[in-house]
MMTF fields as JSON, N, C-alpha, C and O atoms, coordinates in Angstrom:
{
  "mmtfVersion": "1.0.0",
  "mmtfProducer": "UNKNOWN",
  "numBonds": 331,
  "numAtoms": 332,
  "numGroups": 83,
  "numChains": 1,
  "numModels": 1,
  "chainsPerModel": [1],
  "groupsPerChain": [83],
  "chainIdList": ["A"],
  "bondAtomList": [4, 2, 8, 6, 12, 10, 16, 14, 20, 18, 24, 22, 28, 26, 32, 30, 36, 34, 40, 38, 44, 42, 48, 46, 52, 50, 56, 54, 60, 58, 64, 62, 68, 66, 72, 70, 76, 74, 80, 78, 84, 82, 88, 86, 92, 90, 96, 94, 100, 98, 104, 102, 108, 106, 112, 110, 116, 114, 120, 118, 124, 122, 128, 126, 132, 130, 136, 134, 140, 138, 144, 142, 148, 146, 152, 150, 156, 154, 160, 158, 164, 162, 168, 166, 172, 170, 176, 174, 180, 178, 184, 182, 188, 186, 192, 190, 196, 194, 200, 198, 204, 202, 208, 206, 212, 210, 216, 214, 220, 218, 224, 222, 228, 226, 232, 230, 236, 234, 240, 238, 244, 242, 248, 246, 252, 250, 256, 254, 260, 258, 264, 262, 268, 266, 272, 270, 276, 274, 280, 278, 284, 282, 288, 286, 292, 290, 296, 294, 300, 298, 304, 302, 308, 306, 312, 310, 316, 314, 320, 318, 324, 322, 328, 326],
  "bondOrderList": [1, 1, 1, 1, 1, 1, 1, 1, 1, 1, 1, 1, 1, 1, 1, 1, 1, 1, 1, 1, 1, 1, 1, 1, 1, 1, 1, 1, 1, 1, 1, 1, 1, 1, 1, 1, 1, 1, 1, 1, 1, 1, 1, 1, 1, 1, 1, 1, 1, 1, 1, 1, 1, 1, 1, 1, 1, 1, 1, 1, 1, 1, 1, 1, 1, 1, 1, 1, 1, 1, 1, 1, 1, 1, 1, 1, 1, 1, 1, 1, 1, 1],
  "groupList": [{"groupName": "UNK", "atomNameList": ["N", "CA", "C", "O"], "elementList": ["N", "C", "C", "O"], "formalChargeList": [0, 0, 0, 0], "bondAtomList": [1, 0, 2, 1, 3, 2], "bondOrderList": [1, 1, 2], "singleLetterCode": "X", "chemCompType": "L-PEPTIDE LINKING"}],
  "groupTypeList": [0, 0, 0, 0, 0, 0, 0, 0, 0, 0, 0, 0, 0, 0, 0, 0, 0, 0, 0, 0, 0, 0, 0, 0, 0, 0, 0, 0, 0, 0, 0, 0, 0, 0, 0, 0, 0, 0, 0, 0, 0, 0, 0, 0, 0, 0, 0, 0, 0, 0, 0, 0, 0, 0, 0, 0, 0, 0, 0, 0, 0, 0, 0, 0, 0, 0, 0, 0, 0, 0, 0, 0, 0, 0, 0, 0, 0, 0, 0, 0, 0, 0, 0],
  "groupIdList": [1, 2, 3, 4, 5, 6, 7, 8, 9, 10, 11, 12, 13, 14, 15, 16, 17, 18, 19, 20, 21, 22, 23, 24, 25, 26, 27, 28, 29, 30, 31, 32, 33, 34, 35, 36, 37, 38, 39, 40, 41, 42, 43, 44, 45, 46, 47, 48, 49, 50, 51, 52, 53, 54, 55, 56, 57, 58, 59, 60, 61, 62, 63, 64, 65, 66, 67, 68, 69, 70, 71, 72, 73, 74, 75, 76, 77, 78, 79, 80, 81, 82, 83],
  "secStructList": [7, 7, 7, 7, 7, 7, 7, 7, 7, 2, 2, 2, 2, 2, 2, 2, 2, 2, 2, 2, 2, 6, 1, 1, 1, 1, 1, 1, 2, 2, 2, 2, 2, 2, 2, 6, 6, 2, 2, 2, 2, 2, 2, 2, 2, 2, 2, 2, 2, 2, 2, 2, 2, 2, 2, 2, 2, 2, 2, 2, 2, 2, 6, 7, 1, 7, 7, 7, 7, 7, 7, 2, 2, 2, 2, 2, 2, 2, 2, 2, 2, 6, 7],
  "xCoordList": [1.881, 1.523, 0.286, -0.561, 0.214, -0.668, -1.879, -1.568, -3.353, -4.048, -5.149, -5.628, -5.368, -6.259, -7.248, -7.074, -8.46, -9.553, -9.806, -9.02, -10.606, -10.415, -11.73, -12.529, -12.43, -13.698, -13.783, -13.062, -14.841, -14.877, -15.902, -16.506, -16.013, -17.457, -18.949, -18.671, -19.908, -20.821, -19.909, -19.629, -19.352, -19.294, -18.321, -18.413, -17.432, -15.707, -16.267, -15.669, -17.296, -17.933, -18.558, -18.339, -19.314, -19.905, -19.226, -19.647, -17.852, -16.775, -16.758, -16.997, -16.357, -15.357, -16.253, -15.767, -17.423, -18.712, -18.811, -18.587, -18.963, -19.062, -17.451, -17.373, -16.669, -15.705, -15.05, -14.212, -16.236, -15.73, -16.822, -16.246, -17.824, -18.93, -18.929, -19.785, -18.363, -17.967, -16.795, -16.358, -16.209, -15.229, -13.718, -12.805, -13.662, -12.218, -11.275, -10.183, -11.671, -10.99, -11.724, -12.946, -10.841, -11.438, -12.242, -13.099, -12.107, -12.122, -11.345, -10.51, -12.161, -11.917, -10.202, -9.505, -10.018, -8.217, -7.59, -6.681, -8.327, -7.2, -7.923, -7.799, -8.307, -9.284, -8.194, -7.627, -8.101, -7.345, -5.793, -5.224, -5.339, -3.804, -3.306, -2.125, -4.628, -4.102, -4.129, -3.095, -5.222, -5.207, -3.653, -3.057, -3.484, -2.18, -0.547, 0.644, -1.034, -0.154, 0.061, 1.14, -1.316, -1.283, -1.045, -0.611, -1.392, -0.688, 0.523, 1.188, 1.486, 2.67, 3.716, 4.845, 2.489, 3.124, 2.917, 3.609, 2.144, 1.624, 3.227, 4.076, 2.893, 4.105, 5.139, 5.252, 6.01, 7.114, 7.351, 8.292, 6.012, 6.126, 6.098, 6.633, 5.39, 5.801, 7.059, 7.644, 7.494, 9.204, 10.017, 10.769, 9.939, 10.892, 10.113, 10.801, 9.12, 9.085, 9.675, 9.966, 9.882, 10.38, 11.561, 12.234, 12.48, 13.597, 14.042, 14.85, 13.373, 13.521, 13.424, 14.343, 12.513, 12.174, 13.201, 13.719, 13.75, 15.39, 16.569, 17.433, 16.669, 17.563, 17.546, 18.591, 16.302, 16.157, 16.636, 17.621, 15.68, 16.109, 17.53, 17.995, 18.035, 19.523, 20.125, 20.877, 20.115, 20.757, 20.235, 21.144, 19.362, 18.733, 19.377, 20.012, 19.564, 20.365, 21.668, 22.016, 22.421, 23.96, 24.186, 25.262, 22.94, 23.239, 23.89, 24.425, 23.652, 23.77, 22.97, 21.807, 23.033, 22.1, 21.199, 21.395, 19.873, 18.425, 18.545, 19.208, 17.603, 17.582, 16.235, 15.578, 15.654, 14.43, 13.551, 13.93, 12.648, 11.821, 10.479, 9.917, 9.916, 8.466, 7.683, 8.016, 6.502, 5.536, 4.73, 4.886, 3.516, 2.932, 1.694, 1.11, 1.53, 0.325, 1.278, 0.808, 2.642, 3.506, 3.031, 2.583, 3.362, 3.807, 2.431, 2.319, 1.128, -0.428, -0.665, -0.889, -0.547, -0.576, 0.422, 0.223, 1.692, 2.233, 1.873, 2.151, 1.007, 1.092, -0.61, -0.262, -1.507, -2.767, -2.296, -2.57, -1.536, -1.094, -0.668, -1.203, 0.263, 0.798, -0.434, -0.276, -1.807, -2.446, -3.589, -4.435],
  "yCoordList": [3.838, 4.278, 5.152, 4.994, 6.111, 7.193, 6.779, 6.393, 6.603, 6.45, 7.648, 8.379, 7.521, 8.641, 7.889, 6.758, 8.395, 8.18, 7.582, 8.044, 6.816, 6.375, 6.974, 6.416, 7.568, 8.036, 7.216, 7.432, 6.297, 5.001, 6.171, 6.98, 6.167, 6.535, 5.072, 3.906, 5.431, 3.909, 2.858, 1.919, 2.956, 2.202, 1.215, 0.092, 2.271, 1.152, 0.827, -0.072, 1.36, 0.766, -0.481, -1.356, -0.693, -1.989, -3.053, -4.137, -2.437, -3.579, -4.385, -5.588, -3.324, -3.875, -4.593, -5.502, -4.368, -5.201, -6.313, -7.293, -6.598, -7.725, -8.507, -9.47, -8.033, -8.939, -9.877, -10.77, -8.885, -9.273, -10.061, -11.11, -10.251, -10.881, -11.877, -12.699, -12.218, -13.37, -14.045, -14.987, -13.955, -14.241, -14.505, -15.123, -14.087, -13.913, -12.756, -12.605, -11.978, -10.868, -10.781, -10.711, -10.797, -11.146, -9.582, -9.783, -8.477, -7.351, -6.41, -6.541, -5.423, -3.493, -3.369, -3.08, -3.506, -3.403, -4.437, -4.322, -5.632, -6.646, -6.161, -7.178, -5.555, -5.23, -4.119, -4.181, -3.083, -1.935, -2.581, -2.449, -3.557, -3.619, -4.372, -4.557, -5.031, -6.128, -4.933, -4.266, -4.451, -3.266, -2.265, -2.091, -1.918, -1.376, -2.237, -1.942, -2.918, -4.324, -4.355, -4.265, -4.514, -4.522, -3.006, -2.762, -1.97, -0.539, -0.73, -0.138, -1.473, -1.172, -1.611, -1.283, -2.797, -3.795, -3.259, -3.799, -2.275, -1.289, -0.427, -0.219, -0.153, 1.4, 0.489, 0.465, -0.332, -0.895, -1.12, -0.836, -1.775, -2.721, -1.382, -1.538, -0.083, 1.061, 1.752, 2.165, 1.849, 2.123, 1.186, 1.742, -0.149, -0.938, -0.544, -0.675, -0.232, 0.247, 1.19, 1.416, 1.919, 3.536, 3.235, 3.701, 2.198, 2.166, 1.599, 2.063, 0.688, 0.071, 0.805, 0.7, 1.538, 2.757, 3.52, 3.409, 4.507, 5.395, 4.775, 5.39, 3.265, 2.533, 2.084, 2.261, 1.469, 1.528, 3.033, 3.369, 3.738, 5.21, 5.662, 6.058, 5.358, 5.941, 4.94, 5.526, 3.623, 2.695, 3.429, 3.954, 3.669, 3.882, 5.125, 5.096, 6.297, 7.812, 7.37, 7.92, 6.108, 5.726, 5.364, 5.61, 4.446, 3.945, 4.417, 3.753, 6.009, 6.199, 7.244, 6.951, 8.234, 9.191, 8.994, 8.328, 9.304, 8.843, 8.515, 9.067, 7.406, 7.538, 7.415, 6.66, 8.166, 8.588, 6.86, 6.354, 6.549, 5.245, 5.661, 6.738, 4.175, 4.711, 5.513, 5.509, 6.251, 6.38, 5.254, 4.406, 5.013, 4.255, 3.94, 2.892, 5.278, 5.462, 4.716, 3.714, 5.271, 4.477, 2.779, 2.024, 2.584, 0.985, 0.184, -0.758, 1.032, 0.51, 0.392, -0.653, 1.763, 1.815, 0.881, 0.451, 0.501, -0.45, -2.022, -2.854, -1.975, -3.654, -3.286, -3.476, -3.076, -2.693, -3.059, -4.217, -2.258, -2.653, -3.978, -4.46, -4.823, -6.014, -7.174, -8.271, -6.59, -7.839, -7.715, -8.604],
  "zCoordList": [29.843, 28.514, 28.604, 29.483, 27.628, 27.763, 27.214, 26.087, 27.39, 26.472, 26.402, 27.269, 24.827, 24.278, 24.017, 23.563, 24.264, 23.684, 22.061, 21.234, 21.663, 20.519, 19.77, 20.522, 19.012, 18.494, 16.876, 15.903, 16.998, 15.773, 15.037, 15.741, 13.687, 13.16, 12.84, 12.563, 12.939, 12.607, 12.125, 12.87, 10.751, 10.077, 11.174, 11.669, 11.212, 12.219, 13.535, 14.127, 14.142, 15.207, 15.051, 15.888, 14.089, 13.651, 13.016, 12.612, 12.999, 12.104, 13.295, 13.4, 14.412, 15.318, 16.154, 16.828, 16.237, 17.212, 16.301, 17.011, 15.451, 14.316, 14.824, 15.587, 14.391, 15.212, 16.141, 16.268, 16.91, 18.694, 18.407, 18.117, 18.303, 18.66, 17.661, 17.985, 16.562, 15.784, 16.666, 16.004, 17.721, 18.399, 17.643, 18.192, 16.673, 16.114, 16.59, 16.042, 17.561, 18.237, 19.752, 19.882, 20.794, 22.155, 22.688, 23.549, 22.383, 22.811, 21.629, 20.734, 22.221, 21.11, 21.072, 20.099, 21.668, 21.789, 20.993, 20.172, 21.43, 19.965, 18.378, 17.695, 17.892, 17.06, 16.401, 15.311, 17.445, 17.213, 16.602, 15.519, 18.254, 17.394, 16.623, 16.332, 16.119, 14.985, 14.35, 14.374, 13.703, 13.303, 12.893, 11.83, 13.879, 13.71, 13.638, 13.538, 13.707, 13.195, 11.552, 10.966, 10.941, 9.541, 9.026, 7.9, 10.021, 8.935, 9.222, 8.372, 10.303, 10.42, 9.412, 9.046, 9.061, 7.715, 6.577, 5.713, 6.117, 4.98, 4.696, 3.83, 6.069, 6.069, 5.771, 4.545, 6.348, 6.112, 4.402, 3.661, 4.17, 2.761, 1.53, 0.433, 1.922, 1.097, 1.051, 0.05, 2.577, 2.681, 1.72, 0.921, 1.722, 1.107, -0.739, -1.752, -0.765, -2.341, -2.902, -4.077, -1.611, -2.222, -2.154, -3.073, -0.892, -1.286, -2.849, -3.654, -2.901, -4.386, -5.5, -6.312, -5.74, -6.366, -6.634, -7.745, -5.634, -5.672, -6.11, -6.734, -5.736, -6.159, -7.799, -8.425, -8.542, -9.917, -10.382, -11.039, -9.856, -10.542, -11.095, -12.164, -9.635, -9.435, -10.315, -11.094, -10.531, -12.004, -12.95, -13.594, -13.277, -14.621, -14.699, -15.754, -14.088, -13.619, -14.489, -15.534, -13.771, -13.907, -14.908, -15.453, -15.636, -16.795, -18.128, -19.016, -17.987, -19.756, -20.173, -19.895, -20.665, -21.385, -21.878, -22.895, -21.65, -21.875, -23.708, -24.586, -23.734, -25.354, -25.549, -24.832, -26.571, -26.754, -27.799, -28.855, -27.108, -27.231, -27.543, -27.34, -28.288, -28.633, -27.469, -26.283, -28.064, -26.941, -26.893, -27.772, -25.633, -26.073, -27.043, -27.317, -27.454, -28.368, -29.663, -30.204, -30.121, -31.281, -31.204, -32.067, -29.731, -29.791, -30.197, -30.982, -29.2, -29.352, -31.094, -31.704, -31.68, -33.695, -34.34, -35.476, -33.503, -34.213, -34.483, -35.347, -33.128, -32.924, -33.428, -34.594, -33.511, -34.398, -35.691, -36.003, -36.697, -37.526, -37.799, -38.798, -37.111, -37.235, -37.452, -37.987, -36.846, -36.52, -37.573, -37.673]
}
């Protein structure tokens, strides 16, 4: 495996020394791939939104010809009124 250089700025340098030296991460590398562990879980958990996302859409697409509904400034003046 190829490795590149990694360049931290202060702040992520001092995360990652705070880490290691609290001993909840053994070294800079478990630091990193937990690290990239949790974006991998970011990225996934946004993929499965967007799938969800296209999929509502595309029902809501299938459903039926849009029908025109309050705005929400209507619904906010309506329920003001009520109370």
């Amino acid at each position: 495996m190829k490795h590149d250089r990694i360049v931290l700025d202060n702040r992520q340098e001092a995360l990652v020394e705070r880490l290691v030296e609290s001993g909840r991460f053994s070294s800079t590398s478990d630091v990193i791939g937990y690290s990239l562990d949790l974006l991998e879980q970011r990225e996934a958990e946004a993929a499965r939104f967007l799938t969800d996302l296209e999929r509502e859409a595309a029902l809501g697409l299938e459903s039926g010809p849009p029908v025109v509904i309050e705005s929400a400034d209507d619904l906010i003046t309506a329920f003001r009124k009520r109370r």
